[in-house]
N, C-alpha and C positions, 0 to 999 in steps of 0.2 A: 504494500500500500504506500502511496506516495506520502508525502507532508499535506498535501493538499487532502487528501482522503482522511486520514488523521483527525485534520482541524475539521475536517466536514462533519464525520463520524461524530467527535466530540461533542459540536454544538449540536447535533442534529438528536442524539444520548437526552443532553441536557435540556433542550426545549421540550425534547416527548416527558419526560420525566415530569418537569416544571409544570406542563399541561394538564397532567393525570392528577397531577396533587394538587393541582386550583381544583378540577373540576370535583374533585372528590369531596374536597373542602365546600363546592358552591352544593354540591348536591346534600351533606351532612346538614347544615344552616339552614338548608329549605326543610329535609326533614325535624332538623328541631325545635322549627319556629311555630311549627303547630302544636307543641306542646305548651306553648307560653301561654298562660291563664288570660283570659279575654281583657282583664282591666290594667295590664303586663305588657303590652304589645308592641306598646311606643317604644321605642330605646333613644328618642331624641327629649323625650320629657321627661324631669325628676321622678321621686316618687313623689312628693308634695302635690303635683299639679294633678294626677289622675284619682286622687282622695279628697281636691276640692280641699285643700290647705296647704 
């Protein structure tokens, strides 16, 4: 294999990889977000603001 193939090889390893583990990561998050109790859901709001104090 030349140097060229090498460096190909390399990056070509490391994106597939990089890719598997977002998508595994996006699909984990989507499953666990329906676990989150209905008055829980926000993650941009404190707790204070969804208890109306």
């Amino acid at each position: 294999m030349t140097h060229l193939g090498y460096l190909l090889a390399g990056w070509g390893i490391a994106l597939v990889v990089l890719g598997v583990y977002g998508c595994g990561v996006v699909r984990r998050g989507r499953r666990l977000a329906g676990t989150v109790p209905e008055g829980e859901d926000r993650w941009m709001t404190s707790r204070g603001e969804n208890q109306g104090g």
